[in-house]
KEKE-43780 format. One record per atom (N, C-alpha, C, O): x, y, z. Coordinates in steps of 0.05 Angstrom, whole numbers, plus 5000, padded with zeros to 4 digits. Example, Ala and Ser with C-alpha at 12.3 -4.5 7.8 and 13.67 -1.06 7.14 Angstrom:
526448865156;524649105156;526449345156;528549345169;525749555142;527349795143;525850015157;526850235161;
! end
This chain:
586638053478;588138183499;586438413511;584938533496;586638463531;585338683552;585938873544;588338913539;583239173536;585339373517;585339463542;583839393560;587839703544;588439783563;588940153558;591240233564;586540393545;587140513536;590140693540;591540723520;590940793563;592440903582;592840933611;591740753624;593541063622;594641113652;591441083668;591240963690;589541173657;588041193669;585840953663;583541043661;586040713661;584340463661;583840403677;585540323694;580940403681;580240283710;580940023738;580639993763;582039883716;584039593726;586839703734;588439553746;587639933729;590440013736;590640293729;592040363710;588640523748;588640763747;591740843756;592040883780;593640853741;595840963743;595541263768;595241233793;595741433759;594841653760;592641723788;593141873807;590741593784;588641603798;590041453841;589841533864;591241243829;592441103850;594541293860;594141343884;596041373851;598041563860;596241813872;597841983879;594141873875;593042163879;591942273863;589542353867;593342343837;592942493807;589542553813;588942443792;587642623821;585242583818;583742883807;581342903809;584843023800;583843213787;585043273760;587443293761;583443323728;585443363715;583343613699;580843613697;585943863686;584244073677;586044043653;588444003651;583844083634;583343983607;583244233588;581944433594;584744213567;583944383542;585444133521;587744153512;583243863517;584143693493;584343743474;583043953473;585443683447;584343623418;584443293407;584343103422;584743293378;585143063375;586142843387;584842653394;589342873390;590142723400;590542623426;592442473432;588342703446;587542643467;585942493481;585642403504;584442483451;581642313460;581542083483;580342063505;583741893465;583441663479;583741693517;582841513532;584941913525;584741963554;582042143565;580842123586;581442333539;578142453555;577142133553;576542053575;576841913530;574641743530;575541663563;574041683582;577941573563;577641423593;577641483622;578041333640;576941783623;574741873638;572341803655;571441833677;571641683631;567941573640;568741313651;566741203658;571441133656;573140993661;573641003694;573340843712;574341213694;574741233718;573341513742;573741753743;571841323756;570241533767;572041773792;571642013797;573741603801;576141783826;577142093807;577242303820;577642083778;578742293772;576342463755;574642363740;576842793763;574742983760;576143053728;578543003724;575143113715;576543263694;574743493688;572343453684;576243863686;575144013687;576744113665;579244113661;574144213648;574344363628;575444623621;573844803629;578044733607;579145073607;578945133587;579244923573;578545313574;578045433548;579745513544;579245643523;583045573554;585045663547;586545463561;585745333581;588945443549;591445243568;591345413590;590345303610;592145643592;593845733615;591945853638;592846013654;589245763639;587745733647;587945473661;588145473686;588045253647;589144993655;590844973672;590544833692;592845103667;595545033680;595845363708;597745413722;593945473706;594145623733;592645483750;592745543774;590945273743;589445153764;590444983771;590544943795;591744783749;593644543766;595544753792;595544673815;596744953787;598245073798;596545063832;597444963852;594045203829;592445283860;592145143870;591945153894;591744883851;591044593871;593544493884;593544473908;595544443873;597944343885;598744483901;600344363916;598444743909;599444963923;597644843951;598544803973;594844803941;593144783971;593444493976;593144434000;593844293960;594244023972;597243973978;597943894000;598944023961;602043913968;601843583943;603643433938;600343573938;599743393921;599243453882;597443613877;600843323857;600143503833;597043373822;596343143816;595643623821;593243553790;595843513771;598243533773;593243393744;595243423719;592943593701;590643663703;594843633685;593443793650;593743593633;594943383631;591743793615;591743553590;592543683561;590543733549;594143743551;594843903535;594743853512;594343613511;594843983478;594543903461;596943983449;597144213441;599443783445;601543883439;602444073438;601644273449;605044063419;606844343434;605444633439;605644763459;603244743406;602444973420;600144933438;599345143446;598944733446;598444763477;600344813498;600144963517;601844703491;603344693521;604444993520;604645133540;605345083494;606145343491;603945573506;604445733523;601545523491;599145713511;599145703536;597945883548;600145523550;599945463585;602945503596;603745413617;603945593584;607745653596;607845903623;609245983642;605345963608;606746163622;605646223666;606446383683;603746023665;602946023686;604345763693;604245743718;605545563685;607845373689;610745433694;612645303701;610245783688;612845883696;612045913725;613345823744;610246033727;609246123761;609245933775;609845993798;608645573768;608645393777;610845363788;611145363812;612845323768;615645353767;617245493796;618645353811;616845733800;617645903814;616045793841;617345783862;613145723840;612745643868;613345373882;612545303904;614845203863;616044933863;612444763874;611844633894;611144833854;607744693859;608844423841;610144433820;608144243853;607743943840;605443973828;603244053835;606843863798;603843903776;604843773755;607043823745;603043553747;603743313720;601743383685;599443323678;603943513673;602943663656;601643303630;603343133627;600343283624;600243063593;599843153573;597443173569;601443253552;602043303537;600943123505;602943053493;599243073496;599342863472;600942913446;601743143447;601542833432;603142753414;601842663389;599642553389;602842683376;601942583339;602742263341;604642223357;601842083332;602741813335;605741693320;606241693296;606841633334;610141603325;610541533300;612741583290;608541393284;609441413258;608641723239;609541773216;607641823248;606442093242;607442263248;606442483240;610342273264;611542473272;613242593243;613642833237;613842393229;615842413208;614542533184;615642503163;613142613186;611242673163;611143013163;611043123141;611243193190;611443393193;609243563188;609143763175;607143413204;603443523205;604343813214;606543883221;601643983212;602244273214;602244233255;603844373266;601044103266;602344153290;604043973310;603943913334;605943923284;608443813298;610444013304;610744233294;611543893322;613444133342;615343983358;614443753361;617244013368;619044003392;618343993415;620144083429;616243913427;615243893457;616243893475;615644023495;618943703471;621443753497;622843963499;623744043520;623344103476;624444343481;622844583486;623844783496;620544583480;619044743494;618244683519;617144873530;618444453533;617744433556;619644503579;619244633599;621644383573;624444443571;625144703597;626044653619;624644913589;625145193613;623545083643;624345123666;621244963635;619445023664;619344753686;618444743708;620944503666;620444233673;623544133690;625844183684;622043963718;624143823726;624843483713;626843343718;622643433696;622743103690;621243283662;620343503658;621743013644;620343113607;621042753601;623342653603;619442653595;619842403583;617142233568;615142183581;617642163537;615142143519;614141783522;615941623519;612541733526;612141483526;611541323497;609441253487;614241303490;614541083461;612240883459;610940913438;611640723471;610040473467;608540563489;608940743504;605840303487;603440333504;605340253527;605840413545;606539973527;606939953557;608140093577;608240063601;609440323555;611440483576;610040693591;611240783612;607040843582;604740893596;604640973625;605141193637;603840673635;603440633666;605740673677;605740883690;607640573676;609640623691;611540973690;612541073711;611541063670;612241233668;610341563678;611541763683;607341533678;606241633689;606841663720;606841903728;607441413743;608341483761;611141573767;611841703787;612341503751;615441713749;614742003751;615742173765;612842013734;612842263730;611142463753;611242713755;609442273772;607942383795;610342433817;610542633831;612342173818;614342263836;616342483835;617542623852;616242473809;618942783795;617342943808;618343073828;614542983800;613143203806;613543323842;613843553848;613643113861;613543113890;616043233899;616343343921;618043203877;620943273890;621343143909;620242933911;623243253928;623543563945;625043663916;626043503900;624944013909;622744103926;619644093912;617544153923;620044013886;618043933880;617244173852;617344413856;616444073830;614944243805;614444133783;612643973789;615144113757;613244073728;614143823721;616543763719;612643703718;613843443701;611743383676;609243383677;613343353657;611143253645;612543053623;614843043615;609942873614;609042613601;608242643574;605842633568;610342693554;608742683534;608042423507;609642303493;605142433508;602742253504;602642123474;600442113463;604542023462;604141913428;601441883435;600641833458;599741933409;597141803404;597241493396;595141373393;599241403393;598441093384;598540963409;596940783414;601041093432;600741033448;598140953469;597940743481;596741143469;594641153486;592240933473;590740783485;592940983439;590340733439;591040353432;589340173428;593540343434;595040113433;593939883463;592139893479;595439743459;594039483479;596339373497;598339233492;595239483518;597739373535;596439263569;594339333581;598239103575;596639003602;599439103629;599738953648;601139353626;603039413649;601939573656;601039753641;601739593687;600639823699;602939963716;605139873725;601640253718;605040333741;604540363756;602040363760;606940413785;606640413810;605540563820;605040793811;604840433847;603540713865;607040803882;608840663891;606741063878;610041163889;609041253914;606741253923;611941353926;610341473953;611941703953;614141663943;611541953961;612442263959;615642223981;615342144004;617742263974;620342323988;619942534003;619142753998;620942394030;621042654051;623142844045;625342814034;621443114059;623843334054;627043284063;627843084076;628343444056;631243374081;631643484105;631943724108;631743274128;631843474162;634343624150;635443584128;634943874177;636544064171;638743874192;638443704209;641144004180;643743924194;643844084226;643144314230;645043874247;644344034276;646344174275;645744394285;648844174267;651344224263;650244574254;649944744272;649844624230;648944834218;647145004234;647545244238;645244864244;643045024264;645145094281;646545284273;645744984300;647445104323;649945364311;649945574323;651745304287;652845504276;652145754275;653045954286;649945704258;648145984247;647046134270;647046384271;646045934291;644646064322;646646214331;645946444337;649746154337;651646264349;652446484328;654346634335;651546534306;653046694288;650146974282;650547174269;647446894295;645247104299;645547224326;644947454329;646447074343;646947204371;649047414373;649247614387;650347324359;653947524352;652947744333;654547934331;650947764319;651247984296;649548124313;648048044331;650048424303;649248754307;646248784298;644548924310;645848634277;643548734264;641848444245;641048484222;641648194257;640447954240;638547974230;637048134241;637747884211;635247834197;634547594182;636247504167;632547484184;632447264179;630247164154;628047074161;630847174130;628747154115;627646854095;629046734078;625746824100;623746634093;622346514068;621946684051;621846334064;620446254032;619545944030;619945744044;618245984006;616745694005;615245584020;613145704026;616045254035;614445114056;615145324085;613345384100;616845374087;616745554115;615545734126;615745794149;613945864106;611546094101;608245944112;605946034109;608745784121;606245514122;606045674153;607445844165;603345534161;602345584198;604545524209;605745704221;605845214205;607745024234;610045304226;611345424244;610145354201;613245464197;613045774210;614745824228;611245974203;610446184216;610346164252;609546344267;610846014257;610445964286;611745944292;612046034315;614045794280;617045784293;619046054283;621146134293;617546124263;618046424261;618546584268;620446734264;616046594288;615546804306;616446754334;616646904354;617146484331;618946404365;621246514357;622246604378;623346594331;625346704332;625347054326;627447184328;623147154318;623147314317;622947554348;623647794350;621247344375;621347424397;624447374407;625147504428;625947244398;629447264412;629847494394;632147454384;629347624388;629747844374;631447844353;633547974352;630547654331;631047704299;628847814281;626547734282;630148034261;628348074247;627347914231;629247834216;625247824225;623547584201;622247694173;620447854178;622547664150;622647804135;620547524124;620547304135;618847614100;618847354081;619847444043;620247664034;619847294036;620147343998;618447563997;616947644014;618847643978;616147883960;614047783955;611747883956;614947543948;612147353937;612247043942;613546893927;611146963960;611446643959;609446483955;607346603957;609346223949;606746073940;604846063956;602546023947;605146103978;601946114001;603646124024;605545994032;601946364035;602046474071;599846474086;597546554083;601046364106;598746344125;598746624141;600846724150;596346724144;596147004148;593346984161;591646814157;593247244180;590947364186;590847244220;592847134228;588847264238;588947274269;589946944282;589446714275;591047014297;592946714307;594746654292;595246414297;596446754273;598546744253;600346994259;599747214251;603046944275;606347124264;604847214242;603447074229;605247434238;606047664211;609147764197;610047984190;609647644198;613147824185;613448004166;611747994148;615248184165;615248394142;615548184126;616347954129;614248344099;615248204071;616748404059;616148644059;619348274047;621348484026;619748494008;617848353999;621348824001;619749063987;620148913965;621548713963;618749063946;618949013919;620949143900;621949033880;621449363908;623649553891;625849543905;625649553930;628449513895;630549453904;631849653928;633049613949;631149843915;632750163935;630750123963;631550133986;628450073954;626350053982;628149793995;629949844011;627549603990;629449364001;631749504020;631649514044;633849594003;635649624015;636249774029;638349774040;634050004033;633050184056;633050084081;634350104102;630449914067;630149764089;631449564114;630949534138;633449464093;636149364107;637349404111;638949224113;638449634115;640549854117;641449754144;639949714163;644549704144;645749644176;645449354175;646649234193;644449264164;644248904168;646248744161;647048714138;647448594188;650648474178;650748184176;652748034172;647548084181;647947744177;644747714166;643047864177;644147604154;641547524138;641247204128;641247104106;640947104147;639246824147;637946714126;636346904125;637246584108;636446484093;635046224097;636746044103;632346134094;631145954096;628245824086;625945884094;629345604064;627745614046;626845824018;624845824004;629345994018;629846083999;632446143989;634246003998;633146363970;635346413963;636246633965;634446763975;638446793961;639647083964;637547183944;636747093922;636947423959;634347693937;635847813916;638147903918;634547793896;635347993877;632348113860;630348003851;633348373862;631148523837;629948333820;630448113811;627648543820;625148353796;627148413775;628948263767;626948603768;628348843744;631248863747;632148853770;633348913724;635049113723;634249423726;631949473719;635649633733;635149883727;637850033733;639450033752;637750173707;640350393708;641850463735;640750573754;645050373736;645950473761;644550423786;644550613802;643050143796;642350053812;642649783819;641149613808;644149713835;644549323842;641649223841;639349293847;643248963830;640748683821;641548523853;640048343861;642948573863;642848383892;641648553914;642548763921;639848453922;638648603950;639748513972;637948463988;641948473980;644248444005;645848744014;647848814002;644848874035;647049074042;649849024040;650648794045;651749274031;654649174034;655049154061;653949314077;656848934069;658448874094;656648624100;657748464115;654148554092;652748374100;653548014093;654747994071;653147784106;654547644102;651047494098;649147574111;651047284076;648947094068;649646864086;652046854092;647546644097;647746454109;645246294103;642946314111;646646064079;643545884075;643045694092;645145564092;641445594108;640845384120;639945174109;637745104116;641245034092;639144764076;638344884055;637945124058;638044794034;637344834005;632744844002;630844844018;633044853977;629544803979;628644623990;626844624007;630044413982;629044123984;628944044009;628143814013;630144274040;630644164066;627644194076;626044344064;626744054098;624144214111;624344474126;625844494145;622744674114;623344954122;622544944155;623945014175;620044844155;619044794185;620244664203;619244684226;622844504201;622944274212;626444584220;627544664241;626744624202;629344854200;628545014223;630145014243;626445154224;626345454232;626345304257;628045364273;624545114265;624245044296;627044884307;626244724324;628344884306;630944804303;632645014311;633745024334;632945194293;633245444294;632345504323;633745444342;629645624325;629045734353;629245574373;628245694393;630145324378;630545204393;634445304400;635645404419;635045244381;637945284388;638745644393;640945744394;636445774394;636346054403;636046094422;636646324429;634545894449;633145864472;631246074455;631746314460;629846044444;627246204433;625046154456;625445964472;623146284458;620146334483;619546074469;620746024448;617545874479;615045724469;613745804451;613445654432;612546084452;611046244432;612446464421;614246584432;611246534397;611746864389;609747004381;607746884373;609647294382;607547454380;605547334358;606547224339;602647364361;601747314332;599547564329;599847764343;598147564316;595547744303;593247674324;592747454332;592147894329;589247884337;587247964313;587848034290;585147924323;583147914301;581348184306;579748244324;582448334282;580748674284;579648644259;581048544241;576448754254;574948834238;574849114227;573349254240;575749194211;574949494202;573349614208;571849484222;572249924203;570150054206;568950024172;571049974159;567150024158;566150104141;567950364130;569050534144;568050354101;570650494092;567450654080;565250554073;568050834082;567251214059;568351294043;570851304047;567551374024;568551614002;569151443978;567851253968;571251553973;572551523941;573451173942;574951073959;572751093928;573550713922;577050783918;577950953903;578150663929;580650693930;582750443935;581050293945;584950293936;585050003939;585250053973;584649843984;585850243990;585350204021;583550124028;583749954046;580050254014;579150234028;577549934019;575949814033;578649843990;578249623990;578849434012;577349264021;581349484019;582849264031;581149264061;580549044071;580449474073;578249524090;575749264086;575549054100;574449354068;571849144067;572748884067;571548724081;575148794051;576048604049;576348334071;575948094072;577448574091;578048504115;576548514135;577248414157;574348624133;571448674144;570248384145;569848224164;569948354115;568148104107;568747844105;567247644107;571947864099;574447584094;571647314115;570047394132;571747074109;570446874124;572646764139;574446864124;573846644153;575146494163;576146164148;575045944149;577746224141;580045914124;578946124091;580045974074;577946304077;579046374060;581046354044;583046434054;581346234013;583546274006;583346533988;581346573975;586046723987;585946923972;588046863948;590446813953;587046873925;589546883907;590647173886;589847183863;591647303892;593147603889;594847603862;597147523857;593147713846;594247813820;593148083825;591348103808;593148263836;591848563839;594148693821;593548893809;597348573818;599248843814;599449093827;600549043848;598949373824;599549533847;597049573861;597449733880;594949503859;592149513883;594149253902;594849303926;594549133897;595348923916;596148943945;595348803964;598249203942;599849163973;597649353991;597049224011;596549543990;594349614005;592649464013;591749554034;591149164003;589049074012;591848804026;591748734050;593248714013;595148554036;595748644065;595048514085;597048884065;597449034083;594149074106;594249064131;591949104093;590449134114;588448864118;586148894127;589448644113;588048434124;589548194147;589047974157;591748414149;594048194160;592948154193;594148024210;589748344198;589148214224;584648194219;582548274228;586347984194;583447924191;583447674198;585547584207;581147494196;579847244197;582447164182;583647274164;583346804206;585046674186;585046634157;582846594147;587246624140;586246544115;588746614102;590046824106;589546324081;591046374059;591946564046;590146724042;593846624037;595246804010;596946744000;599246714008;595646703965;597646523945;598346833922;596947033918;600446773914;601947033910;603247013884;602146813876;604147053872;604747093843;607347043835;608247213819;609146803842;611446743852;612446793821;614846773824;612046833801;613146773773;612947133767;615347183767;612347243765;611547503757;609447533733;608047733730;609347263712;607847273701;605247263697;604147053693;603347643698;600647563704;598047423691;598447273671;595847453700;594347203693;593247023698;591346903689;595146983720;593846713746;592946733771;593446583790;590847013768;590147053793;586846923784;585446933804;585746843766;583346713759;583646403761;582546253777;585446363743;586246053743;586945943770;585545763780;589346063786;590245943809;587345903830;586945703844;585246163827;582546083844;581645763836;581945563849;580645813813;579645503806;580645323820;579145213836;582945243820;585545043816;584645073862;583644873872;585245273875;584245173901;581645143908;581045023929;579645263889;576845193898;576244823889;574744653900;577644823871;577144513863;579244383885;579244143881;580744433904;582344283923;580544303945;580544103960;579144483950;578444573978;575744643978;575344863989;572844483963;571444673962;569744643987;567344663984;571044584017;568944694038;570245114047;569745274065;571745134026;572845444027;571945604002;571845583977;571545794020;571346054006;573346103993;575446024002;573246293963;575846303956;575746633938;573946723923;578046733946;576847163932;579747063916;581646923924;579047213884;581447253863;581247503862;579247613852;583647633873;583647943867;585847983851;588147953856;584448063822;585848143801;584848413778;582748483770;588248523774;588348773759;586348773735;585148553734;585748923716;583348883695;585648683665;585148503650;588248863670;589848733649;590048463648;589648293630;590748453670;592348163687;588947893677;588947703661;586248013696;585347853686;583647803656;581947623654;584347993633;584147903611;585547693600;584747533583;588747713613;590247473595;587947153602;587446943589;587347233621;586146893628;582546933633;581346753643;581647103628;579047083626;576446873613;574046903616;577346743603;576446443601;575846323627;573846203633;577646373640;576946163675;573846283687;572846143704;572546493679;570846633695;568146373685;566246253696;569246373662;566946073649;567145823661;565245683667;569045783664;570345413679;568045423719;566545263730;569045703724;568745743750;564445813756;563445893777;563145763731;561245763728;560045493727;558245373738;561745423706;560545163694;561344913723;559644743729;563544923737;563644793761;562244823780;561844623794;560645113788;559945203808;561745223835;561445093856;563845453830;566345383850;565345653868;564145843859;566145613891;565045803906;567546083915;568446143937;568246223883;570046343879;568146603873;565746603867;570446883878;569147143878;571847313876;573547383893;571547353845;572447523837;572347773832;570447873820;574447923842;574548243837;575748333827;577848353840;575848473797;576948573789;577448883786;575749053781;580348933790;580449233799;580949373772;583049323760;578349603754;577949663732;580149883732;578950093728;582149933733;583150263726;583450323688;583950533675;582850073681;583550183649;586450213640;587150343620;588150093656;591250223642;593350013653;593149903675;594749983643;597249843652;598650003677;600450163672;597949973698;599050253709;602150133724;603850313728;602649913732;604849913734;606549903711;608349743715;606650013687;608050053674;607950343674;609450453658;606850463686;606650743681;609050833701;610451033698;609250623727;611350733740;613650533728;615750643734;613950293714;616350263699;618050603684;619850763688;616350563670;618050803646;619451003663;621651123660;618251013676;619651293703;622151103707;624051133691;622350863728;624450733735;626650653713;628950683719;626150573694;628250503672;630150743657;632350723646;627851023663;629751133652;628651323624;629551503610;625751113624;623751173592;622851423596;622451543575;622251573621;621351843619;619251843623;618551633634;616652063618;613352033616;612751913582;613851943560;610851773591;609251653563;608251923552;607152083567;608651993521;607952023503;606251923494;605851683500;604652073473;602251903460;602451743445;600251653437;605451613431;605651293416;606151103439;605750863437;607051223463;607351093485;604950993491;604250773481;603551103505;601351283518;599250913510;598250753525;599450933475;597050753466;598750453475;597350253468;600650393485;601050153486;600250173524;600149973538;600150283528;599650253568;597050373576;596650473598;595150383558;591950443567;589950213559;590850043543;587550183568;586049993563;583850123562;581949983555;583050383568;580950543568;580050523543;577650533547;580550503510;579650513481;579750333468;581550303451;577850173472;575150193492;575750043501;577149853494;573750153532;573550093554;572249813563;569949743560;574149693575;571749443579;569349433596;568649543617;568749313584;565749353601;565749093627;563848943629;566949063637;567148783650;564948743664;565048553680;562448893665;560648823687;558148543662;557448313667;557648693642;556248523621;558348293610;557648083601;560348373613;563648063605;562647923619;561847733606;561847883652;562247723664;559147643658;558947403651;557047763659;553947703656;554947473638;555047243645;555747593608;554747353598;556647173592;556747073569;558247103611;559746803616;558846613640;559746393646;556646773652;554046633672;554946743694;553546663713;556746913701;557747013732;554847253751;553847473743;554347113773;552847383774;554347613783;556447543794;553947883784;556748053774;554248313789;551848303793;556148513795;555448793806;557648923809;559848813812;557149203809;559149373808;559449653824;557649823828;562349673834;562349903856;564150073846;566350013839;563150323846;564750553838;565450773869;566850973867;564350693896;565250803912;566450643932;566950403928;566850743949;568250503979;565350413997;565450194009;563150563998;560750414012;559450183988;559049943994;559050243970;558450093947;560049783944;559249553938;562549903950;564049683943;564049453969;564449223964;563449564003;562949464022;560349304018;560949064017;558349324016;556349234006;555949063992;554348883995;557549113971;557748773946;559948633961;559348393959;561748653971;563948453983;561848294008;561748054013;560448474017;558348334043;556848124019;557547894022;555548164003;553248083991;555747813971;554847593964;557847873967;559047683953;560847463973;562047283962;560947504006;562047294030;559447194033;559246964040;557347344027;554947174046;552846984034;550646894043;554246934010;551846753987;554646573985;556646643997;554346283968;555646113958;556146063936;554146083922;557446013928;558245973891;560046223879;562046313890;558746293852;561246523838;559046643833;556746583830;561146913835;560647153843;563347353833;565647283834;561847693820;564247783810;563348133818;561348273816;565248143824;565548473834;567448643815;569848573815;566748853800;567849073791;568949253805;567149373817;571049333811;571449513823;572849703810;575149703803;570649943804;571350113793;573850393804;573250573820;576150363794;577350453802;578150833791;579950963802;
! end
């Protein structure tokens, strides 16, 4: 009989046929039989992570920039446990991503090896599909189940998990090639409603998320934001198209009281492609809903509708202009003095290349260098839809391996990129044309303004040692040397102009300190 190791056999690349063509890897044992069939199949890349969740922030970047899932390759449950947590972020950005999971071989489960575990129930929080493939033949077919779960609408985690007997058993079924379900058009009925019910209100606003955050969707955006609605987007959404020839819309604040400042007087709030706001946080004597009182919610279509296909719809049934305002393209002056995240965001925007992707784990450096590139060179911004940081290294990988005729900047906090600092190695060993900056302050510092908000008071010195990173200090400029990055470091704002020039104008990886 024809062995047929798994999904990925060259006579019936499961996986490979459906798209699947990238997969990021942290194997063990029970994986083999899918690294062996690798050399099997030449269509799929398999890239190496030294941590899961390294793995699984990259499946995340790639799906984000294709619309299409990589998969992982995981080493049971505490693999999949090490990679949760950027599968939560997946999660939250509804990224199609096909996790493979391997498994102890079904007679082996009963025996209770030291890393046997519950897989479904740990997968369980982050997954829209979870299903183990009992026998070899169930393999192929169930692999593309699991590419289609992944596609939605609106689309996120699925995963396959891999018995080892399975994979090296003998089977001749292969699975389908699926084809991705279209989104859902929006109801005309609803458009026309909602249009007559923005024209009638005092104060509309209309706020944004997900696929609608895209160029086509920003455009129709901005055709409704010229009939004069305000356009808001999420705090954080999976990727915006930003920078010159791109609508800009406010993005809601991050802190609730700011939010609702902000919206103050607002009696109808649109919703599209996302859901009613609520706080990151609880905090003492402060609402978890970011809706002004008197304000009335109005969803247009669920996730799963096309946001683009919505908003233009929308501005059509507004008599909206043809066009709406967008960005021109301004270059900074060369920033002076003290390194600061403005004047980062300055060079940034100085040097940005045009189709850039940016992926934003900065934490509080963040909204200063967002804020000043919004009339830079076109270019992406993928955003931290989960809260959990970490994936501002991984998610780079994950679009440099989708996109590599692009440039790609990971701007991330020093904390943030320790949890995943392994990727600085992957992004070497690929040669991805990624450039990372990491912003050094030494401290947890948005927790420094938690404790204030909750109520904790000033850190004390038992405090004090859980929210510093200064003892000791990392050295991140020799971290990165010897994981092969070539690396330099800026302790002022001309310094730091200079390596951002010297790190747009070469190819490959590249890592900037920014001493804060």
């Amino acid at each position: 009989m024809r062995r047929l190791k798994h999904a990925l056999d060259p006579d019936g690349a499961t996986l490979a046929d459906n798209g699947v063509t990238a997969c990021f890897a942290n194997p063990g044992t029970s994986e083999m039989q899918f690294v062996a069939a690798l050399d099997r199949e030449p269509r799929m890349r398999g890239v190496l992570c030294l941590f899961e969740g390294v793995a699984t922030g990259a499946a995340d970047g790639y799906g984000r920039m294709t619309g299409t899932p990589a998969c992982t390759l995981l080493h049971l449950g505490p693999g999949y446990a090490n990679g949760a947590a950027n599968l939560h972020n997946a999660r939250r950005a509804f990224t199609p991503v096909v996790n493979i999971i391997g498994d102890h071989a079904t007679f082996h489960r009963g025996h209770d090896a030291p890393l046997n575990s519950d897989i479904a129930a740990l997968a369980a929080p982050n997954s829209l599909w979870i299903k183990s493939a009992e026998t070899a033949d169930a393999v192929g077919p169930l692999a593309a189940e699991a590419v289609a779960a992944s596609l939605g609408p609106p689309g996120g985690n699925a995963c396959l998990i891999l018995p080892a007997d399975s994979a090296w058993s003998a089977t001749t079924v292969i699975g389908p090639v699926v084809t991705a379900p279209p989104r859902v058009e929006p109801d005309l009925d609803e458009v026309e409603a909602l249009a007559a019910r923005l024209k009638a209100a005092r104060k509309p606003v209309l706020l944004i998320g997900g696929a609608a955050c895209g160029e086509a969707g920003l455009a129709a955006a901005g055709r409704i934001a010229a009939a004069g609605v305000r356009v808001l987007t999420d705090t954080f959404v999976a990727r915006q198209a930003r920078g010159a020839g791109r609508f800009a819309p406010d993005r809601m604040h991050y802190f609730g009281e700011m939010a609702l400042g902000d919206l103050e007087g607002v009696d109808l709030m649109a919703l599209v492609g996302t859901t009613r706001p609520v706080a990151f946080f609880a905090y003492p004597e402060r609402p978890s809903v970011l809706v002004p009182d008197g304000c009335d919610t109005v969803v247009l279509g669920g996730r799963g509708t096309d946001g683009t296909a919505a908003l233009r719809a929308l501005a059509d049934a507004l008599d909206a202009p043809a066009e709406g305002p967008v960005e021109s393209l301004v270059r900074p002056s060369a920033p002076q003095g003290p390194l600061t995240p403005a004047a980062i965001g300055q060079s940034v925007a100085r040097h940005l290349p045009a189709r850039t992707i940016v992926s934003d784990d900065a934490v509080t450096c963040g909204l200063p260098i967002f804020q000043a590139t919004q009339t830079a060179a076109p270019h992406d911004w993928l955003m931290l839809t989960g809260g959990a940081i970490g994936q501002g290294i991984p998610l780079a990988i994950g679009a440099a391996v989708a996109c590599p005729d692009r440039k790609v900047v990971a701007l991330s906090g020093d904390g943030a990129a320790m949890y995943t600092v392994q990727g600085l190695w992957t992004i070497v060993r690929e040669q991805l044309d990624v450039t990372v900056v990491v912003f050094a302050n030494h401290a947890y510092r948005i927790l420094d303004i938690e404790m204030y908000r909750t109520s904790g008071g000033p850190a004390g010195p038992a405090a004090r040692e859980l929210l510093d990173l200064g003892a000791p200090r990392i050295d991140w400029l020799n971290l990165a040397r010897a994981l092969g990055l070539p690396a330099t470091r800026a302790d002022t704002a001309q310094a730091f102009d200079e390596a951002m020039a010297w790190a747009m104008a070469r190819p490959g990886p590249a890592f900037i300190e920014a001493a804060l």
